[in-house]
N, C-alpha and C positions, 0 to 999 in steps of 0.2 A: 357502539351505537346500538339500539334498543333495534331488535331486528321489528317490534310493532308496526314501524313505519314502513314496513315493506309488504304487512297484509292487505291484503284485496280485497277489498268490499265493493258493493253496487255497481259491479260490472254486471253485464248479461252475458250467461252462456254462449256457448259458441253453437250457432242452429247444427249440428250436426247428428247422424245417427236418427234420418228420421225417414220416411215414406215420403218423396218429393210430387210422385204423383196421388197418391190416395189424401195427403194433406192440402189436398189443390181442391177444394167445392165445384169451383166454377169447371172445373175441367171434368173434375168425374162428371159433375150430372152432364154436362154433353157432349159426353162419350155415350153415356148412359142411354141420352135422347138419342144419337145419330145413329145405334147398331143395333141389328136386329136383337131380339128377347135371347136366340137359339145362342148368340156368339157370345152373349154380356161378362158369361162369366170365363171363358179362356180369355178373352181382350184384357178383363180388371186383373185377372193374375200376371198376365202376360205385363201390363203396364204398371204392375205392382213391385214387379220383380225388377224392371227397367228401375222404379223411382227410388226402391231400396239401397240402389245401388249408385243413382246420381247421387242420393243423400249422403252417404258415406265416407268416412272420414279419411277413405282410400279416394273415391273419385276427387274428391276436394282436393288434396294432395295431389294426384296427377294435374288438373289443371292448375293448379299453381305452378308447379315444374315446367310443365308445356310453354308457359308465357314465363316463368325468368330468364329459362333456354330456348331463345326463340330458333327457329331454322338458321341454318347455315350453307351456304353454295360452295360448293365443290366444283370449278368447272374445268378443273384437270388434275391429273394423277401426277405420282410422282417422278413420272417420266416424263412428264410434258405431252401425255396424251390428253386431249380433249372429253370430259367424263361427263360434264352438266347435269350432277347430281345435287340434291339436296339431301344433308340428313336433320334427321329430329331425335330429340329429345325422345328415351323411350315411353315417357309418360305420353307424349303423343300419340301412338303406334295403340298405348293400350286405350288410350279413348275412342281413337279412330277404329281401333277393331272392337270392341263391345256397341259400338253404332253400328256397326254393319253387324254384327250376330244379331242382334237386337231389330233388325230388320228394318230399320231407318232407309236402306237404298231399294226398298222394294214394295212401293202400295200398289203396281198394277197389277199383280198377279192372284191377290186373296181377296176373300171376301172382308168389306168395309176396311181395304187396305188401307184408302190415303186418310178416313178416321184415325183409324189405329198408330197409323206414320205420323202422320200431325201432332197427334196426343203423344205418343215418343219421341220425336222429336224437339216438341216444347220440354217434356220434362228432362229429355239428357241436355240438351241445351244450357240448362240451371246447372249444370256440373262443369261447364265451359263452352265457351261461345263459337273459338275459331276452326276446330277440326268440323265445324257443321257445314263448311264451303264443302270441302268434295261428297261429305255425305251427300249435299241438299244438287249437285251438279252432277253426281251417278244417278240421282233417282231421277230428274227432270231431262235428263239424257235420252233417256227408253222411248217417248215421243215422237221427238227428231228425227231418229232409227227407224220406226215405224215407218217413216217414209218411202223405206227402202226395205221388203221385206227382207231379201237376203241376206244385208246387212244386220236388219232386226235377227233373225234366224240365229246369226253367231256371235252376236255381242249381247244381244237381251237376257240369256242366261248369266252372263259374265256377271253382268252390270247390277242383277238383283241378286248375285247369289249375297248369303248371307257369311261366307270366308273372306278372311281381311289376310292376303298375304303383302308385305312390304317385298322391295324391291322391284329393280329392273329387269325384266327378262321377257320374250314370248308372251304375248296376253293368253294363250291357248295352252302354255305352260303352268299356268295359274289356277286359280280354284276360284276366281275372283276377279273383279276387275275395279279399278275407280278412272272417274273420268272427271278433265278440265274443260277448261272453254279459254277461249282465244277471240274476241270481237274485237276490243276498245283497238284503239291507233292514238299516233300522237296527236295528229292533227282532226279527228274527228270526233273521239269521243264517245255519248252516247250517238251521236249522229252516223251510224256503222255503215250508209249508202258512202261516205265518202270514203271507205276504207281502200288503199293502194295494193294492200299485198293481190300480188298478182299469182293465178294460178294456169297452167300453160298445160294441154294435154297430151300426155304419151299415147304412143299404140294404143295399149289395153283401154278396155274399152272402161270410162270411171275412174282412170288412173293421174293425177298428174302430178307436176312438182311445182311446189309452192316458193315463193319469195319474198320478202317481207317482214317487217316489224312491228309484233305485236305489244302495246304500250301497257298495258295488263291482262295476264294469263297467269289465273287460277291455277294452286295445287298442281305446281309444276313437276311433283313426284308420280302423277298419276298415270297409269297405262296406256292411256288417249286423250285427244281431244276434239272439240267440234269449235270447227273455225273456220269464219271467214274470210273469203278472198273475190276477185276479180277473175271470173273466167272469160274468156270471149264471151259466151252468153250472157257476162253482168255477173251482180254478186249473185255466189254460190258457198253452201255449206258443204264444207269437208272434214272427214274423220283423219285424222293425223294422231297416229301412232308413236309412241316413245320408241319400243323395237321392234325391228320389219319381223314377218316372218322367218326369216332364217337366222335372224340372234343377233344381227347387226344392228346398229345402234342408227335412227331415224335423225337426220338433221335436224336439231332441237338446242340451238345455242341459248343456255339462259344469260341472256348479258348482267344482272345483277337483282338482287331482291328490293324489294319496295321496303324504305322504313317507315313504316306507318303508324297512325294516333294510338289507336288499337291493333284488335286481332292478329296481336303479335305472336298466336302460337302456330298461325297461319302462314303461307310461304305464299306471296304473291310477285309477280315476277314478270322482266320486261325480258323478252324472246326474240330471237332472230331465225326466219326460213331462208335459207338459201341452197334448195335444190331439194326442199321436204318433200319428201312422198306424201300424197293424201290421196284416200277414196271420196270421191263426190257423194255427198244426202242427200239424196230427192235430184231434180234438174239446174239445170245451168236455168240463172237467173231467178231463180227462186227460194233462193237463201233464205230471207227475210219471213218468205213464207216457212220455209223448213225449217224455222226454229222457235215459232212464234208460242205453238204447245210448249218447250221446252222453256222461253220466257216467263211465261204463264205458272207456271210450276214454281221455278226457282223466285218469282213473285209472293207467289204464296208463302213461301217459307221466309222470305223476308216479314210477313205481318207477323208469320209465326216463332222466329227468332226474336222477334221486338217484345213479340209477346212474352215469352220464354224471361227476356231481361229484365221485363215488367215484376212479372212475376215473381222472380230473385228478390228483385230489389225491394218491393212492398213486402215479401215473409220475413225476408231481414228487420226492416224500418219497426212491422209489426211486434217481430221478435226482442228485439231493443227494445223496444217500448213496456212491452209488457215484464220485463224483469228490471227496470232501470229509475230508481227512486231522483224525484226533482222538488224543490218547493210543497215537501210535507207529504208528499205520494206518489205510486207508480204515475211516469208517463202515460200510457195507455189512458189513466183516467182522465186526464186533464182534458177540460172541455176545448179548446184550442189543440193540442195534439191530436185528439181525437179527429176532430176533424180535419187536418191535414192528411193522418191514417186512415180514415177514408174515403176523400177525392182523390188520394193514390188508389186505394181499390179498387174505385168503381173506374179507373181508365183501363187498370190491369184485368178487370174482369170484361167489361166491353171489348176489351181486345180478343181477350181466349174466344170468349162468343161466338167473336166474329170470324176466327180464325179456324175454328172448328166446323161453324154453317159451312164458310169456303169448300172445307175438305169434305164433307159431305156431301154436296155437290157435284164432287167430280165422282165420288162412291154410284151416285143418282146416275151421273152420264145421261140426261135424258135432253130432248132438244132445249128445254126449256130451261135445265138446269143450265146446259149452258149458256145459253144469250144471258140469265141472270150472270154467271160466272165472267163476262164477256167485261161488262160495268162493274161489276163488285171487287174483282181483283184489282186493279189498277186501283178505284178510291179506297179500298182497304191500305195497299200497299201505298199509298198518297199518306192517309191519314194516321195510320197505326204507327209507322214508322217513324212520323214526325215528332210524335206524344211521346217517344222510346226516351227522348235525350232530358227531356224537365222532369218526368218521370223518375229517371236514374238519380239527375241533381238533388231534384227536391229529397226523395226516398234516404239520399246519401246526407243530408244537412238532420232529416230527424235523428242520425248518430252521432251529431256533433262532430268534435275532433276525431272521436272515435273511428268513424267514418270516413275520415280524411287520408287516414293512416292505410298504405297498402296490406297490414295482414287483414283488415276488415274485409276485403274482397269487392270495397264497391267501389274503388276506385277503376277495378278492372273492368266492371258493367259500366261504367261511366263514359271511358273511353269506347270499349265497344259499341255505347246506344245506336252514335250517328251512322256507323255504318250500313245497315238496311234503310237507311232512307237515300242514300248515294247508289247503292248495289242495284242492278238490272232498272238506271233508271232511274234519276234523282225526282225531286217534286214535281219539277214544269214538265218533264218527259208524261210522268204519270197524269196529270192531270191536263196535256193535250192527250191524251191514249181517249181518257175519259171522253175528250171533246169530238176526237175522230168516230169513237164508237156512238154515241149520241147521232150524230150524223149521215154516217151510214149502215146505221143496223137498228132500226125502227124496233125491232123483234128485243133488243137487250133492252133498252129502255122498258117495253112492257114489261119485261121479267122481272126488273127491277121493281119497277112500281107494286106488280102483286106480290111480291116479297112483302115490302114493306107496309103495305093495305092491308098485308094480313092483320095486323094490329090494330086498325084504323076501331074506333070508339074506345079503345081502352083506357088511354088519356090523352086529356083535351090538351096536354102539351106537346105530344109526340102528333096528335090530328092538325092544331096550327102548325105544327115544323113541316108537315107531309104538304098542306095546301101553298106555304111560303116557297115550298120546292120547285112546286109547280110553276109558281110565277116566275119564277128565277127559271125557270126550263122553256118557258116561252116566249122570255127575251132575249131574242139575238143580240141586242147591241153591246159592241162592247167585248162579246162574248169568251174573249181569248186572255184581257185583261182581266176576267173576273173568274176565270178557270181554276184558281187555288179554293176561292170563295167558295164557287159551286160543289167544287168535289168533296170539301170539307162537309158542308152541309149534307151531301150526298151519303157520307159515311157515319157521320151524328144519326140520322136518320133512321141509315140502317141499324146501328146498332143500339138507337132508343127502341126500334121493332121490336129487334132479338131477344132485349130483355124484359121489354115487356110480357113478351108472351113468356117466357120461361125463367128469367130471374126471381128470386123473392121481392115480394113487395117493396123491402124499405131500398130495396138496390135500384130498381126500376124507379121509383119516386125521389131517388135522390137522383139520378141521372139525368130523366127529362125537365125535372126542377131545373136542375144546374146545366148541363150542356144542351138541352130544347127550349125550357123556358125563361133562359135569361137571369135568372137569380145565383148568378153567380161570380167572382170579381177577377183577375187577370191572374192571381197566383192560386196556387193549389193552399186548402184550407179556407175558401171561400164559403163553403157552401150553406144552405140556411140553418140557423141554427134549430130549425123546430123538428129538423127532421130524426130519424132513428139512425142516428151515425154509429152508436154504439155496436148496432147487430151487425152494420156493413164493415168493423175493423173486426168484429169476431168472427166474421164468416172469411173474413180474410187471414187468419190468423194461423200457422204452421205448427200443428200440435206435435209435440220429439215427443 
C-alpha cells in the first residue's frame, strides 16, 4: 500500500504553545482600562506568565487527564472504616494548585485584585473548566467570614494564601485552605428557605451539630464548608469543617458522586450530617443574609467562566479557519464564514467587557459602584451564561467533524457551556433577583442607568435600546412574565454601552447593528453584510 495515502494535508495546527492571555485584545485592553498606570506593567507580566502556561502543551494535557480520570469516592478503607475521601487524577492537583499560586483564591487583599483575579481566572479557565469550582468557592468564601471577625481572623489568611496542599488534615496544619458550599436540598433547590437540615446548639457559645442532607455539595475534598441549616433562630450559615481541631475526622458522609453532562474533572457530591459540628457565620436567622456577598462573587465568576468558554471556543473556530482550505480558499476568507467568525466574536468579546467592568467594580467598592453591581451581576449572570451553550455549538460546527471528535477539545467546552447558567441560580432565579432589586433598591437602578448614559449620543442604536428600556421599566404589568425579556435587554444594553465607549469602531457597529438594532436573524452569521466583519474575526484571532 502506497503509504501517500496516509499524508496529511489541510488540517489546521493544533493552537498550542501560545500566550492565552496576551493573544486575548479584548481582555488586555481592559485590564489595561481597569488598573492603575503604577500597577500596568507587574499585572501584564503577572498575567502573561498565567497565559503562557494555560496555553501550553503541558496545561492542555493536564486538563485532558483531569476529565478522562474523573474523581473517585472512597468512602471506606480497607478495614471497613468510614474514610469519605475523594481522589483525583494528579493532573487535577496540578491545575488546582498553579490557580491557587497564581493567585486566583485571593482578590481581596491587593490592589486591583478582583481585575487581576478576573483577568486570571478567565484565562486559566481556557486550560480547563472544572477545578475553577473550589478556586472560584475559596475566593467568594472570604465575605461571608467577614461577618464574623474572628472567624475572618483565622480562616481569611488560609483561604487567600497562595499554597495548594492536597489532603485531609487540621486546616491550621496547612499552608492553605480550600472551601466548599453546601445549600441545595432535595426538595428545595435553588429555593434554600425550604432547607430541613437542622442545626441544634451545644454549650459553647457558636457551636452546634448539624443534621441533614445536602443534595449538592461542592468540592467535597476541601477543608471546609459554608452551609446551610435551620437553627431555632431560622436559617443560618455555618462553617463545617472536614477535621475538627484535634485530627478527628468531622461527620462528613459523602453518600455518592453526581454523574454529570460535564465538569467531569470536578467532584460534586450528595452529603449526609448527622451529628456535624459546625461554627455559626453572622446570627441565627440570617443565613440568607450571610451569604449573599459570597453569592454575588461566585455569580461573577459564573459570567466569567462563560466568558473564559467563549473565548476558547471562538480562538479555536478562528484558529481552524484560518489554516483550513474549502471551495478554492482558506475558510477565514469566505464571506459566509466570515461572518459567523464574527457574530462568535462579538458575543465573546461583550462578555469579557462585561465581565471585567463587574470586577472593577468591586476593585471601586464605592457606594455607587455597588447599587450598579446590585443589578448588573444578576443580568450579566442571566444573560452571559445563557449565550455560553450556542456559542460553544455554533464555534464547535465551524470544525466540522473535526470538531465533533473528542481530541478537538470542544466537545469538552460544549458540555461544560450549560453549567454557569444552572450554578448559583438558574435563569428565572436570576432574573426575579433582577425584579426584587428594581423594586427595592431605587439607588441600583439609578446606578445602572448612569452606567449605561454614559454612552448615550454615541449611537443612535444603542440611544433607541436605552429609551425602549425605559418603557419596558415603567410597565408594571405583567411584569414577572416578561422578566427574561427585561433582563435580556438590560444586559444588551449594557454591554452595547461598554463597547461603545471603548471597543473599536467596527466591534461596537456590528454589535448595536446586530443585538440593539435589530438587523440581525436567529442564528449566529446573521449579521449585515456591509459591515467590517473582516477586522472583528482578526481582532479575534489567536496569534501562536
Amino acid at each position: 500500500m502506497a503509504d501517500s495515502t496516509h499524508t496529511v494535508t489541510n488540517q489546521a495546527p493544533p493552537l498550542v504553545g501560545y500566550d492565552v492571555y496576551s493573544a486575548d485584545r479584548a481582555l488586555t485592553e481592559a485590564v489595561d482600562r481597569h488598573v492603575a498606570p503604577a500597577l500596568r506593567d507587574e499585572v501584564r507580566e503577572e498575567l502573561s506568565a498565567l497565559g503562557q502556561t494555560a496555553g501550553s502543551a503541558q496545561a492542555q494535557e493536564w486538563g485532558t487527564q483531569a476529565n478522562e480520570n474523573p474523581p473517585k469516592l472512597r468512602t471506606h478503607d480497607r478495614y471497613g472504616n468510614r474514610i469519605d475521601e475523594v481522589e483525583f487524577h494528579p493532573a487535577w492537583h496540578r491545575l488546582l494548585g498553579h490557580g491557587v499560586s497564581a493567585g486566583l483564591v485571593n482578590a481581596w487583599n491587593r490592589p486591583a485584585g478582583h481585575v487581576r483575579r478576573a483577568a486570571g481566572f478567565l484565562v486559566w479557565t481556557q486550560a480547563e473548566a472544572g477545578h475553577g469550582c473550589p478556586l472560584s468557592m475559596t475566593h467568594a468564601s472570604v465575605p461571608a467570614l467577614r461577618t464574623d471577625p474572628a472567624l475572618a481572623a483565622v480562616w481569611e489568611p488560609r483561604l487567600t494564601s497562595t499554597v495548594y496542599e492536597e489532603g485531609l488534615r487540621p486546616a491550621a496544619e496547612k499552608a492553605g485552605s480550600l472551601f466548599g458550599m453546601g445549600m441545595t436540598e432535595k426538595q428545595g433547590g435553588s429555593d434554600v428557605r425550604a432547607n430541613t437540615t437542622r442545626a441544634e446548639p451545644l454549650a459553647a457559645d457558636g457551636e452546634y451539630v448539624l443534621t441533614g442532607h445536602k443534595w449538592f455539595c461542592s468540592a467535597p475534598m476541601s477543608d471546609g464548608f459554608l452551609v446551610l441549616a435551620q437553627a431555632p433562630g431560622g436559617l443560618t450559615c455555618f462553617l463545617v469543617p472536614r477535621v475538627l481541631q484535634d485530627g478527628t475526622r468531622n461527620v462528613f458522609r459523602i453518600q455518592r458522586l453526581k454523574d454529570k453532562l460535564g465538569n467531569r474533572s470536578n467532584a460534586s457530591s450528595e452529603v449526609e450530617f448527622d451529628g456535624t459540628w459546625g461554627r455559626r457565620v453572622g446570627d441565627e436567622g440570617r443565613g440568607v443574609r450571610t451569604i449573599i456577598e459570597m453569592v454575588a462573587a461566585t455569580r461573577l465568576d459564573c459570567v466569567l467562566g462563560s466568558a473564559a468558554l467563549m473565548r476558547q471556543a471562538v480562538a479555536q473556530a478562528v484558529h481552524h479557519a484560518t489554516y483550513r482550505s474549502a471551495f478554492g480558499g482558506l475558510l477565514v476568507d469566505k464571506p459566509l464564514m466570515r461572518n459567523v467568525l464574527a457574530d462568535l466574536a462579538l458575543e465573546s468579546e461583550a462578555a469579557t467587557t462585561l465581565g471585567l467592568r463587574l470586577a472593577a467594580a468591586y476593585d471601586a467598592d464605592t457606594e455607587e459602584e455597588r447599587a450598579f453591581l446590585r443589578l448588573a451581576v444578576p443580568a450579566a449572570k442571566y444573560w452571559v451564561t445563557k449565550r455560553c451553550t450556542p456559542v460553544a455549538a455554533e464555534a464547535l460546527e465551524c470544525l466540522g467533524g473535526n470538531g465533533y471528535v473528542e481530541e478537538s477539545g470542544m466537545p469538552r467546552l460544549l458540555r461544560e457551556s450549560p453549567l454557569n447558567s444552572i450554578w448559583e441560580g438558574s435563569g428565572n432565579v436570576q432574573a426575579l433577583d433582577v425584579l426584587r432589586a428594581l423594586q427595592r433598591e431605587p439607588q441600583a437602578l439609578n446606578a445602572f442607568l448612569q452606567e449605561v448614559g454614559t454612552a448615550r449620543g454615541a449611537d443612535h442604536r444603542l440611544d433607541a435600546a436605552i429609551k425602549d428600556l425605559l418603557t419596558e421599566l415603567a410597565d408594571l404589568d405583567g411584569i414577572e412574565a416578561r422578566a427574561r425579556r427585561l433582563v435580556e435587554r438590560m444586559a444588551l444594553v449594557l454591554q452595547g454601552s461598554l463597547l461603545v465607549r471603548w471597543a473599536p469602531p467596527e466591534v461596537a457597529d456590528a454589535f448595536c447593528a446586530s443585538r440593539l438594532g435589530g438587523d440581525w436573524g436567529a442564528a449566529f452569521g446573521t449579521l449585515p453584510h456591509s459591515l467590517d466583519l473582516a477586522s472583528v474575526v482578526e481582532r479575534a484571532r489567536a496569534s501562536v
